[in-house]
N, C-alpha and C positions, 0 to 999 in steps of 0.2 A: 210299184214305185211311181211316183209323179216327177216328170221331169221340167223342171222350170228354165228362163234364161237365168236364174242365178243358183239352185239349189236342188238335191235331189233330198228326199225325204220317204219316211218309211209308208206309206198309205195309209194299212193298220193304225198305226201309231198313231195318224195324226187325226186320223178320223175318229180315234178313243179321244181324243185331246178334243177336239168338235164337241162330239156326243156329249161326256160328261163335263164339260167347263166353260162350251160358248164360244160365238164368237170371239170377243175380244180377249181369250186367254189366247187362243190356235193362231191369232195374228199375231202375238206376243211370242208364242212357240215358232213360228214362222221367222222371224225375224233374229232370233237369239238363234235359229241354227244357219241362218245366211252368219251373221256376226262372227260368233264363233269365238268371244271374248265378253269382258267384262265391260258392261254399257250404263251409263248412270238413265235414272228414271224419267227426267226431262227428255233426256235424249231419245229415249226408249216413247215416251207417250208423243214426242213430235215424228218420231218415225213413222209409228202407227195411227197418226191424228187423233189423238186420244188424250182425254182432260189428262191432270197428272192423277185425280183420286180412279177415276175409271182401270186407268195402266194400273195404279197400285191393287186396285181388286183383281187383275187377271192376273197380275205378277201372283198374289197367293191363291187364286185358284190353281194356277197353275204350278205353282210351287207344292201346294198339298196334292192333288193329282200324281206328280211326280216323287213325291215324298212317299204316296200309297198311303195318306191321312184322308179317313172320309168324316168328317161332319154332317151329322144327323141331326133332328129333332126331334125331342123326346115327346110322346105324349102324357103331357103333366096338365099340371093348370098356367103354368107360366112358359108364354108362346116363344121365350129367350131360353127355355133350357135345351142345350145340346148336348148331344156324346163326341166327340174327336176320339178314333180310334186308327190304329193301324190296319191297313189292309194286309 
């Protein structure tokens, strides 16, 4: 565990949350477990100094992450097909 002056959090976890989703999703995840409520987007990407489309991209990375939705790319001829599956 990591102990902060505001938050403990799981290591593990948050370092899966790093790994597969980035910087700015694990700030995002960082922040909603200080909160620990429901925080609108504005709020949420001035906390994290973060545009609002930027916060919106880590909000659903991290929301599929957390969902266990992986998004894929297929190998087709068209570089926009994907699969979304459940992990």
């Amino acid at each position: 565990m990591i102990w902060t002056t505001s938050m403990i959090i799981e290591t593990d976890a948050a370092m899966d949350i790093l790994r597969e989703c980035g910087t700015e999703a694990f700030a995002v995840y960082c922040f909603l477990e200080v909160r620990k409520g429901p925080v609108g987007i504005e709020d949420l990407a001035k906390a994290c100094s973060f545009s609002i489309e930027t916060t919106e991209r880590a909000v659903q990375k991290l929301g599929e992450y957390q969902l266990g939705i992986r998004v894929q790319r297929l190998s087709t001829d068209t570089p926009d097909s994907k699969v979304v599956e459940l992990r």
